[in-house]
CHARMM-style PDB file with segment names, atoms N, HN, CA, C and O in Angstrom:
ATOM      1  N   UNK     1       0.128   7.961 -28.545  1.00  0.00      PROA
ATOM      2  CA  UNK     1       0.832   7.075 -27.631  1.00  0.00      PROA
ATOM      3  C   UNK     1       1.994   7.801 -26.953  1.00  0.00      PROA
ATOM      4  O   UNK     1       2.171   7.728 -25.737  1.00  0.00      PROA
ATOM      5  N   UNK     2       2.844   8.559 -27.836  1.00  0.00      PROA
ATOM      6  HN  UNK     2       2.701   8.619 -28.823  1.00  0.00      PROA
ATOM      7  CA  UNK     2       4.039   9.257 -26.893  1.00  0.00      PROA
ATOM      8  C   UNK     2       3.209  10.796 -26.029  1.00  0.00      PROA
ATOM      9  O   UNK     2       3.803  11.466 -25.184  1.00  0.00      PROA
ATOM     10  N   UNK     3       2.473  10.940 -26.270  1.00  0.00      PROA
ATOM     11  HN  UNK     3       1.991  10.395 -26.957  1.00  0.00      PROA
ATOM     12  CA  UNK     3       1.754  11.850 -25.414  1.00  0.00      PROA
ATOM     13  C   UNK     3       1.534  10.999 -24.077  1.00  0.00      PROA
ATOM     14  O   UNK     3       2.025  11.450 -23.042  1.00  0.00      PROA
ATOM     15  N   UNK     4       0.809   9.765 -24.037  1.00  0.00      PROA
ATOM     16  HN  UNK     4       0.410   9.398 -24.878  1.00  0.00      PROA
ATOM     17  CA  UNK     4       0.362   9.074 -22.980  1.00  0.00      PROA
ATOM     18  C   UNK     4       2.119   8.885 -22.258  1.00  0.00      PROA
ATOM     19  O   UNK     4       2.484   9.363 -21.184  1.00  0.00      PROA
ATOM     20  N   UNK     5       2.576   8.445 -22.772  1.00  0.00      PROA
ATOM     21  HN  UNK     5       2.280   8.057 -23.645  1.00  0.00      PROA
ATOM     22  CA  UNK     5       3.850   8.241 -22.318  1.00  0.00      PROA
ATOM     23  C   UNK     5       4.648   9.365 -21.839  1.00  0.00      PROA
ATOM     24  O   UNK     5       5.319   9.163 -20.827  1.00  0.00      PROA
ATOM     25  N   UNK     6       4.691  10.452 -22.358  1.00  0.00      PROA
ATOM     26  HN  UNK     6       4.146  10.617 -23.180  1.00  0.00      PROA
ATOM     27  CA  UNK     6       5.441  11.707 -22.242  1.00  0.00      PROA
ATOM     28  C   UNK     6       4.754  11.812 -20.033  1.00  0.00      PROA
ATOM     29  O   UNK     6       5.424  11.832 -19.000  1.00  0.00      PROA
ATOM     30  N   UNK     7       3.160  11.851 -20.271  1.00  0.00      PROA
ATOM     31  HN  UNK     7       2.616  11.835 -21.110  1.00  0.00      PROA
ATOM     32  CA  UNK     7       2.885  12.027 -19.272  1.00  0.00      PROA
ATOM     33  C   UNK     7       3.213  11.024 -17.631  1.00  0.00      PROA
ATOM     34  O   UNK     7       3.150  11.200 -16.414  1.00  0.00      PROA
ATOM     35  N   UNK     8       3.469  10.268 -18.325  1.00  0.00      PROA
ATOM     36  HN  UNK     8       3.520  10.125 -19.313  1.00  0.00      PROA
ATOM     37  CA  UNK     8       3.875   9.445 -17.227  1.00  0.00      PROA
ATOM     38  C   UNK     8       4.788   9.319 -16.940  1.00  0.00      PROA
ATOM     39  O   UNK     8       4.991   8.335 -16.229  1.00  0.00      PROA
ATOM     40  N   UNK     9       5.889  10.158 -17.262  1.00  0.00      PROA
ATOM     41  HN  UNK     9       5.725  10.958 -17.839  1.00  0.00      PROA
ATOM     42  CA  UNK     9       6.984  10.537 -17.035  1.00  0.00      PROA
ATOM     43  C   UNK     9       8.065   9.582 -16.559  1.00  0.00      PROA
ATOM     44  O   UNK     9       7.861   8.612 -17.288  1.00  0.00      PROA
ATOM     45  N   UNK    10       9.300   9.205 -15.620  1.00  0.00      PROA
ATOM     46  HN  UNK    10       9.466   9.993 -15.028  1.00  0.00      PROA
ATOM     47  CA  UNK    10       9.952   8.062 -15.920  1.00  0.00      PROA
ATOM     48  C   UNK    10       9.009   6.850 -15.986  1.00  0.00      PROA
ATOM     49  O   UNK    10       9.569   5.856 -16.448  1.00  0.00      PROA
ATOM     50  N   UNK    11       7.814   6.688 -15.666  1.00  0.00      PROA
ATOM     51  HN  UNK    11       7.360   7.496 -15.291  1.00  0.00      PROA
ATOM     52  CA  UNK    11       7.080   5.335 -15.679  1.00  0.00      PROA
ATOM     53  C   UNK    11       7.013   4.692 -17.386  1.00  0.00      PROA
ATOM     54  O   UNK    11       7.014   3.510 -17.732  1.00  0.00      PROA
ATOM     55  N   UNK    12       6.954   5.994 -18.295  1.00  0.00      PROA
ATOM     56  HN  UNK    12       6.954   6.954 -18.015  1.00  0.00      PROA
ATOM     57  CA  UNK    12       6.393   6.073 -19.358  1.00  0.00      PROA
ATOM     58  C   UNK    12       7.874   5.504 -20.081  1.00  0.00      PROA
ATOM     59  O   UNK    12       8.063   4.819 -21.086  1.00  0.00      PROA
ATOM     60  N   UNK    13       8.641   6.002 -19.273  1.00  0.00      PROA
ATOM     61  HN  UNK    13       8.488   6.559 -18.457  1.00  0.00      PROA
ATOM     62  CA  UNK    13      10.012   5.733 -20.111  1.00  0.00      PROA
ATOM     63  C   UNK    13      10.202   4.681 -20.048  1.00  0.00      PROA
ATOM     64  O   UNK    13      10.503   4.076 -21.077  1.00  0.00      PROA
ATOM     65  N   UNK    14      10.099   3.947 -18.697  1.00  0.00      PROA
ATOM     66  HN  UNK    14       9.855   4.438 -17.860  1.00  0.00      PROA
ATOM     67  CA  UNK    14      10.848   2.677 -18.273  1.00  0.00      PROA
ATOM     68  C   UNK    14       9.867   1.572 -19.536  1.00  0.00      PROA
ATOM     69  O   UNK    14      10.337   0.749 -20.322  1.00  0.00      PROA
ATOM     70  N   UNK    15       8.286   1.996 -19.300  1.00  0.00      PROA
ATOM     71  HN  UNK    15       7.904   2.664 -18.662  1.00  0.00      PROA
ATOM     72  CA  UNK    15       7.556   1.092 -20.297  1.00  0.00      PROA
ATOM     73  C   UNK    15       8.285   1.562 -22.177  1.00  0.00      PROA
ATOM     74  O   UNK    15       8.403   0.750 -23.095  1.00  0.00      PROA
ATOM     75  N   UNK    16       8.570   2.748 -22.222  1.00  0.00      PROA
ATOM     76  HN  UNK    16       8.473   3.407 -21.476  1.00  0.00      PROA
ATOM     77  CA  UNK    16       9.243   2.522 -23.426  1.00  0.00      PROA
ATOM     78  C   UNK    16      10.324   1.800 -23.909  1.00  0.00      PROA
ATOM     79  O   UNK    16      10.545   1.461 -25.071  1.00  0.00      PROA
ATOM     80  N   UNK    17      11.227   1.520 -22.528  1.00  0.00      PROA
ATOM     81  HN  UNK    17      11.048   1.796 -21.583  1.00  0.00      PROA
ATOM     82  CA  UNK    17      12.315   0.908 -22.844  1.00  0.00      PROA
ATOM     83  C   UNK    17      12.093  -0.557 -23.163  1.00  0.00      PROA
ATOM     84  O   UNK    17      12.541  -1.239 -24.084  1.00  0.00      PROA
ATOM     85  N   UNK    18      11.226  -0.881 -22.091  1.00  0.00      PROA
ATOM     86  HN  UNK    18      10.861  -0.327 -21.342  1.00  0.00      PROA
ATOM     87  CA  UNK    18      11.027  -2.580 -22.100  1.00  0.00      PROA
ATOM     88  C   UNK    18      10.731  -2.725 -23.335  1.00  0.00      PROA
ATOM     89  O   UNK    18      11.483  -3.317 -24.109  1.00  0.00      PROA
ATOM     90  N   UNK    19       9.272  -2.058 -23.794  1.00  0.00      PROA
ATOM     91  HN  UNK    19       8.661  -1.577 -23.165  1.00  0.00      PROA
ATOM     92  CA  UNK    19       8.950  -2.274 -25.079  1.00  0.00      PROA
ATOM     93  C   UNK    19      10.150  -1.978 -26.287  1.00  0.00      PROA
ATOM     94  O   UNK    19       9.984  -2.900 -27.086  1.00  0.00      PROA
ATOM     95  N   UNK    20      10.713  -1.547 -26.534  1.00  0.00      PROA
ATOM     96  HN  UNK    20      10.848  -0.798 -25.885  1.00  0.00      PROA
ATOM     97  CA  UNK    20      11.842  -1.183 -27.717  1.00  0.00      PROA
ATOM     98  C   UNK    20      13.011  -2.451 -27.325  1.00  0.00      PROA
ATOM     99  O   UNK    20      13.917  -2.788 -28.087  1.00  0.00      PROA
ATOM    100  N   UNK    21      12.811  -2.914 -26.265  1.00  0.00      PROA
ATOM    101  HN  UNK    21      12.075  -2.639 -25.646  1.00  0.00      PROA
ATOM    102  CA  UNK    21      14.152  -4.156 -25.815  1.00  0.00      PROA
ATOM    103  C   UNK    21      13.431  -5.794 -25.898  1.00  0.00      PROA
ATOM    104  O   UNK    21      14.006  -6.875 -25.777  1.00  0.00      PROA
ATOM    105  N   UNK    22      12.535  -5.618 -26.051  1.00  0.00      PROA
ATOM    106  HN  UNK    22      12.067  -4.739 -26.149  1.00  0.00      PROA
ATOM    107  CA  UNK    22      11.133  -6.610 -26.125  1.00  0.00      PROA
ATOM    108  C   UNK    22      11.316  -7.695 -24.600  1.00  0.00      PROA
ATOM    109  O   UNK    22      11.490  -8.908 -24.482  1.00  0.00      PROA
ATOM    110  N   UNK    23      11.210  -6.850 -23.844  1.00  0.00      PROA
ATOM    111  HN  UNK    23      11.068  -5.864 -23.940  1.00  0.00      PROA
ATOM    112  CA  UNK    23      11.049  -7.470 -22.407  1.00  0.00      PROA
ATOM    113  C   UNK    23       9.869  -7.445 -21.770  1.00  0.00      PROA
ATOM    114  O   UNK    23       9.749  -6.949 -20.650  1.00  0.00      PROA
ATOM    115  N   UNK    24       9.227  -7.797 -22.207  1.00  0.00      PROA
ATOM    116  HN  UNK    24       9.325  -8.200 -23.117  1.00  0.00      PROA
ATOM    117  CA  UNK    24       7.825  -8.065 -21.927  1.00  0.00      PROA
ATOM    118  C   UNK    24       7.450  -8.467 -20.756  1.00  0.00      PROA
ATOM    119  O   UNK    24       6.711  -7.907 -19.946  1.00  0.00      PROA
ATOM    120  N   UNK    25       8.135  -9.727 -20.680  1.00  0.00      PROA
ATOM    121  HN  UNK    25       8.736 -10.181 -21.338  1.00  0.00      PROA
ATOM    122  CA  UNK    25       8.150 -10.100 -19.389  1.00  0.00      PROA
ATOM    123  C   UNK    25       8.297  -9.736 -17.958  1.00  0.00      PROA
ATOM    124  O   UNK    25       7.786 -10.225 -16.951  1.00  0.00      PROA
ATOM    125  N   UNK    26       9.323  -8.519 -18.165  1.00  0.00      PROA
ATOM    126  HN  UNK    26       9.738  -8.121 -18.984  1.00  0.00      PROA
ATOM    127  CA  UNK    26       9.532  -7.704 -16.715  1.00  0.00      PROA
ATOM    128  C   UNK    26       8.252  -6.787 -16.340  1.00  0.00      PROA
ATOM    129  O   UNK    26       8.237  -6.371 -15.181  1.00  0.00      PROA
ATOM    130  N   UNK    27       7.122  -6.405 -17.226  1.00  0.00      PROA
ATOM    131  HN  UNK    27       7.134  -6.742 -18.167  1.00  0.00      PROA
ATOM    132  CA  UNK    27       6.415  -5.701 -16.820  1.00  0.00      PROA
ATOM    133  C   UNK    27       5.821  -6.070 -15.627  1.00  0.00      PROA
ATOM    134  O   UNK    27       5.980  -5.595 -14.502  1.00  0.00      PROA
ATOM    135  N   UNK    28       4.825  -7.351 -16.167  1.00  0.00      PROA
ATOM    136  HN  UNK    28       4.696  -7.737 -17.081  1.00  0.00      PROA
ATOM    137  CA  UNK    28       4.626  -7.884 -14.498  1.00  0.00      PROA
ATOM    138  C   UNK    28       5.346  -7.761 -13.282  1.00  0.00      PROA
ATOM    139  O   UNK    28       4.971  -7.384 -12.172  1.00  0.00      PROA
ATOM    140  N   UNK    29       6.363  -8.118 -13.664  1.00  0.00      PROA
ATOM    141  HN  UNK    29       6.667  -8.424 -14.566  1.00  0.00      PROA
ATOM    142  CA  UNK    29       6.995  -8.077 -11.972  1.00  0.00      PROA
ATOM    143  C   UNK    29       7.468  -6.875 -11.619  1.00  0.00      PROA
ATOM    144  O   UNK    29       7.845  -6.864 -10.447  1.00  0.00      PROA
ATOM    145  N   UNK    30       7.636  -5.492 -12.393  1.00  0.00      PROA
ATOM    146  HN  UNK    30       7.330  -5.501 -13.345  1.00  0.00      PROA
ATOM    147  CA  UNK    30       7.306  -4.555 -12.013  1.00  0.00      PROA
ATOM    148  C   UNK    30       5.814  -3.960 -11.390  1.00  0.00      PROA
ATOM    149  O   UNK    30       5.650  -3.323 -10.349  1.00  0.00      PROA
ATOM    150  N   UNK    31       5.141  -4.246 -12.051  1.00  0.00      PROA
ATOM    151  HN  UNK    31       5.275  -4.764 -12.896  1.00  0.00      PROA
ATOM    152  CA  UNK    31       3.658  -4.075 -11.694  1.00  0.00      PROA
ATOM    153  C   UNK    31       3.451  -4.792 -10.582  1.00  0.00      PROA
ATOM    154  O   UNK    31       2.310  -4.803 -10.120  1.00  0.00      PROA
ATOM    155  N   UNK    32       4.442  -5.490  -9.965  1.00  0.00      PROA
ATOM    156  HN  UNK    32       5.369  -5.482 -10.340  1.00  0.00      PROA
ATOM    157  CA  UNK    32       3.478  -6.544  -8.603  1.00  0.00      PROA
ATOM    158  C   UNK    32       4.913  -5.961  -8.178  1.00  0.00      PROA
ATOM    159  O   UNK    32       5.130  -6.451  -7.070  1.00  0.00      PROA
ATOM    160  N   UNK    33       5.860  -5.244  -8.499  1.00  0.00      PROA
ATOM    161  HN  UNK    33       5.684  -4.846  -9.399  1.00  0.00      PROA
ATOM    162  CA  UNK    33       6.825  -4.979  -7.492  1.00  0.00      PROA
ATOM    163  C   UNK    33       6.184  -3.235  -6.722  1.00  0.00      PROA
ATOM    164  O   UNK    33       6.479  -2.726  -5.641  1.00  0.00      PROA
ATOM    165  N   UNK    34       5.242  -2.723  -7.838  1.00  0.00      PROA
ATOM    166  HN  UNK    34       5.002  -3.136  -8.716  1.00  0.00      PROA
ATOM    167  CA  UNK    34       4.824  -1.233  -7.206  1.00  0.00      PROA
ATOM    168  C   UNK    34       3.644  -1.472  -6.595  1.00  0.00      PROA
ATOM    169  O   UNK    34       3.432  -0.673  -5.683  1.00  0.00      PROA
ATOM    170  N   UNK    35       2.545  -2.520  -6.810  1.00  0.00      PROA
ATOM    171  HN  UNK    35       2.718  -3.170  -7.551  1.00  0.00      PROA
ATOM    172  CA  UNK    35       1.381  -2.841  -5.566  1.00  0.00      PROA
ATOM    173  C   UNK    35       2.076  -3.577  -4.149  1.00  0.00      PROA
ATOM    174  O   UNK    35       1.505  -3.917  -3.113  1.00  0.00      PROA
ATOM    175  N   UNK    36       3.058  -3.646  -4.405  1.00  0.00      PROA
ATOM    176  HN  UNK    36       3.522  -3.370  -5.246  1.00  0.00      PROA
ATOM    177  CA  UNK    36       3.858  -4.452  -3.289  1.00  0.00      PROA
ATOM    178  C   UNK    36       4.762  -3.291  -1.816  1.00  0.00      PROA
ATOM    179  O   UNK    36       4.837  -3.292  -0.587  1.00  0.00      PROA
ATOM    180  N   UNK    37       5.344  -2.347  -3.153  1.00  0.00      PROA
ATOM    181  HN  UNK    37       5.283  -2.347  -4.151  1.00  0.00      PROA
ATOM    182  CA  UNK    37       5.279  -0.899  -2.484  1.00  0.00      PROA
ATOM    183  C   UNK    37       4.599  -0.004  -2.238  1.00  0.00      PROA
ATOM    184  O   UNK    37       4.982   0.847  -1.435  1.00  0.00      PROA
ATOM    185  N   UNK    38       3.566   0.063  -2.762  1.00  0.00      PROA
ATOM    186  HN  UNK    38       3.255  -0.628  -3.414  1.00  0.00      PROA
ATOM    187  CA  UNK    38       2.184   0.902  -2.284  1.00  0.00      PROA
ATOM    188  C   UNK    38       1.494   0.338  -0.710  1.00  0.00      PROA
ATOM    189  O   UNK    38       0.925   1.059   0.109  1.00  0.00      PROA
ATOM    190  N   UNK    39       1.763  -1.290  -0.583  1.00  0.00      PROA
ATOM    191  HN  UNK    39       2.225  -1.876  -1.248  1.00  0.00      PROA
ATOM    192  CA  UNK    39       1.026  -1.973   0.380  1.00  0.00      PROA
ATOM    193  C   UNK    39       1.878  -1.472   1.902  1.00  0.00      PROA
ATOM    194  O   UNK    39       1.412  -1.065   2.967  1.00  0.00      PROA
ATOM    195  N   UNK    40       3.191  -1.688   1.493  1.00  0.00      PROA
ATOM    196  HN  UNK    40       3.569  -2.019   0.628  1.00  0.00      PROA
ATOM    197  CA  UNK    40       4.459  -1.130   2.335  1.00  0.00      PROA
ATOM    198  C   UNK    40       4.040   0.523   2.995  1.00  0.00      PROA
ATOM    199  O   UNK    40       3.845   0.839   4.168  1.00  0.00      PROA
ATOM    200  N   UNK    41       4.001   1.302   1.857  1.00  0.00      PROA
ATOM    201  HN  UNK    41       4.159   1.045   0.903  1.00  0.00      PROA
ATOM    202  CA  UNK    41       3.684   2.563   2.424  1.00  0.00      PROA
ATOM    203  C   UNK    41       2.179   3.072   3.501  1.00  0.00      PROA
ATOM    204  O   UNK    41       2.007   3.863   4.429  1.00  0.00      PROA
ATOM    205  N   UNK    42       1.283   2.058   2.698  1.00  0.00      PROA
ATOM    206  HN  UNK    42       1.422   1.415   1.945  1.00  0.00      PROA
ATOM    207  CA  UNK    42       0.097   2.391   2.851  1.00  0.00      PROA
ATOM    208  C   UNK    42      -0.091   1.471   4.515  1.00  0.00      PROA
ATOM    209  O   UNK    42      -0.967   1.694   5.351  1.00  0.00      PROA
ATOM    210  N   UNK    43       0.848   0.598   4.591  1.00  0.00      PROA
ATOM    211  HN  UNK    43       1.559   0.417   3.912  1.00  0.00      PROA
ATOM    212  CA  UNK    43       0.914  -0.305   5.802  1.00  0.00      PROA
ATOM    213  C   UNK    43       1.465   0.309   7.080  1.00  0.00      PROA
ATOM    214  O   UNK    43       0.953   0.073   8.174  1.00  0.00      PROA
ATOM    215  N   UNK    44       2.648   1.198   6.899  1.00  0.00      PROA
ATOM    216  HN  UNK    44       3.064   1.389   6.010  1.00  0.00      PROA
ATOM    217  CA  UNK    44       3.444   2.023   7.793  1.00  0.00      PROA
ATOM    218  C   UNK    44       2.401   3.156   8.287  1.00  0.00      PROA
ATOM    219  O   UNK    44       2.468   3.352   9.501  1.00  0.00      PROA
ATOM    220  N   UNK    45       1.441   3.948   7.592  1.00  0.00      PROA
ATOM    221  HN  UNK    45       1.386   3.789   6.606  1.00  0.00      PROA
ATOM    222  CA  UNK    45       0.789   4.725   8.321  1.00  0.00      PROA
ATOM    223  C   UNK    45      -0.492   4.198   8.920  1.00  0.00      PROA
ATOM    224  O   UNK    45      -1.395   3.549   8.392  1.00  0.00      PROA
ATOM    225  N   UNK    46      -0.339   4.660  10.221  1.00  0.00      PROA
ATOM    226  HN  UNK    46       0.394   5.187  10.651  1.00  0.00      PROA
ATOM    227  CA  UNK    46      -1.059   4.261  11.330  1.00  0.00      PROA
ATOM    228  C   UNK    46      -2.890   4.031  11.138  1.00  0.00      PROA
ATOM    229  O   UNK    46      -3.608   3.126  11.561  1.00  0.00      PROA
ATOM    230  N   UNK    47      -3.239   5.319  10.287  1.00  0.00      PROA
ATOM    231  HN  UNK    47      -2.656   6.054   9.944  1.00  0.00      PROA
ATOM    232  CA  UNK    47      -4.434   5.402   9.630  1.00  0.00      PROA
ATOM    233  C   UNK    47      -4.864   4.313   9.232  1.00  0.00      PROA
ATOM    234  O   UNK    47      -5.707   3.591   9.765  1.00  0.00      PROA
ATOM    235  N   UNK    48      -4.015   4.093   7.812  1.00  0.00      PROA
ATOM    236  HN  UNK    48      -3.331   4.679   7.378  1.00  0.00      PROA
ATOM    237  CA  UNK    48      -4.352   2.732   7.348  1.00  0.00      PROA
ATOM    238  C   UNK    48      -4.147   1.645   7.607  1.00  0.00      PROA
ATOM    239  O   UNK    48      -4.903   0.835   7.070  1.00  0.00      PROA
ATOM    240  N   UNK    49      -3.324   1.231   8.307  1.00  0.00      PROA
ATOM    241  HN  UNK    49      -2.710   1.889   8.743  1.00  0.00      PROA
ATOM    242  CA  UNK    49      -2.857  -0.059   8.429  1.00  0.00      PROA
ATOM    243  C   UNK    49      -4.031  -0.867   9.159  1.00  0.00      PROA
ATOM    244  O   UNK    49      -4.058  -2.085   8.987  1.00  0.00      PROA
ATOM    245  N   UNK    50      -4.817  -0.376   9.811  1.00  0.00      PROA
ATOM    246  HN  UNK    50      -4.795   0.614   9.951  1.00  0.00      PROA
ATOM    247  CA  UNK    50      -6.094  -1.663  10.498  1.00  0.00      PROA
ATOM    248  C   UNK    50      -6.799  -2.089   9.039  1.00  0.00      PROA
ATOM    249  O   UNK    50      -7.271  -3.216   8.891  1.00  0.00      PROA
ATOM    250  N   UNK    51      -6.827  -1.033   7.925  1.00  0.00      PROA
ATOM    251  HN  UNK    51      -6.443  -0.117   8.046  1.00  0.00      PROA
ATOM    252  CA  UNK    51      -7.402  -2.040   6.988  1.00  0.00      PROA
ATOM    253  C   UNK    51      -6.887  -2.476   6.021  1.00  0.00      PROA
ATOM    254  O   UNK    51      -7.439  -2.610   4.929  1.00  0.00      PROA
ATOM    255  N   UNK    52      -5.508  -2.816   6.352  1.00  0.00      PROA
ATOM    256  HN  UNK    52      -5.059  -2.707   7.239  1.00  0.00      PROA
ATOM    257  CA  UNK    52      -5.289  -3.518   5.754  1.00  0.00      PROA
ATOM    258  C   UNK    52      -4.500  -5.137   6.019  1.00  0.00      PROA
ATOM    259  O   UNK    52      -3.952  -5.955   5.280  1.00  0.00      PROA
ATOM    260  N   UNK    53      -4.825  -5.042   7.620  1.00  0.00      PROA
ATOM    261  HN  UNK    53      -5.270  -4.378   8.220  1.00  0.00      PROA
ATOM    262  CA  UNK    53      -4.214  -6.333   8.239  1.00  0.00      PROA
ATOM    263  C   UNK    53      -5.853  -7.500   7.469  1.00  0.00      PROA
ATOM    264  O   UNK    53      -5.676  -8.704   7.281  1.00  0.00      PROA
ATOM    265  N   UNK    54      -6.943  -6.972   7.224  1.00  0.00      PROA
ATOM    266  HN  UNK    54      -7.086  -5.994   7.378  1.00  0.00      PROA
ATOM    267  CA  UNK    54      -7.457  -7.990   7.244  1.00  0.00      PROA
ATOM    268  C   UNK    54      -7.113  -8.867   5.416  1.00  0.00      PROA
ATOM    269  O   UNK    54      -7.679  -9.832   4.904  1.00  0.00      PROA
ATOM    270  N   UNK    55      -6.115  -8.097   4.956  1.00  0.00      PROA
ATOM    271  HN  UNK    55      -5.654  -7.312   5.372  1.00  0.00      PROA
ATOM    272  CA  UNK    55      -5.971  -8.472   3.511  1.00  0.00      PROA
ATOM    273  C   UNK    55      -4.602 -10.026   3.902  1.00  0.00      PROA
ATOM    274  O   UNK    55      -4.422 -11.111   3.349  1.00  0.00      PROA
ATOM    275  N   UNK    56      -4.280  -9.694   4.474  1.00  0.00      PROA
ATOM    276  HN  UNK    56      -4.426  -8.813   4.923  1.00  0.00      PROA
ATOM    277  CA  UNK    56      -3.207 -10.769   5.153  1.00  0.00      PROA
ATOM    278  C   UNK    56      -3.560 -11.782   5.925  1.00  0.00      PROA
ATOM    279  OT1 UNK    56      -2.702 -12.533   6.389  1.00  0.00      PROA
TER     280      UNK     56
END
């Protein structure tokens, strides 16, 4: 497990912290806060963005 974690480097940390603070709860809304920024990035370039207006 700290191997998997080691590799994911601050991601791995931030999930270590929650887990050792028992915040469970924030994972989700981290997890829908980084598909939320992926959509952002992936929306700004010109390439992608026609496919992804039809998700909206």
């Amino acid at each position: 497990m700290r191997d998997l974690m080691a590799r994911l480097g601050i991601w791995g940390e931030l999930m270590q912290f929650l887990w050792r603070r028992k915040l469970y709860w924030l994972v989700p809304m981290i997890i829908l806060i980084g598909i939320f920024a992926l959509l952002l990035i992936l929306g700004s370039n010109p390439v992608t963005a026609p496919f992804l207006y039809p998700l909206f």
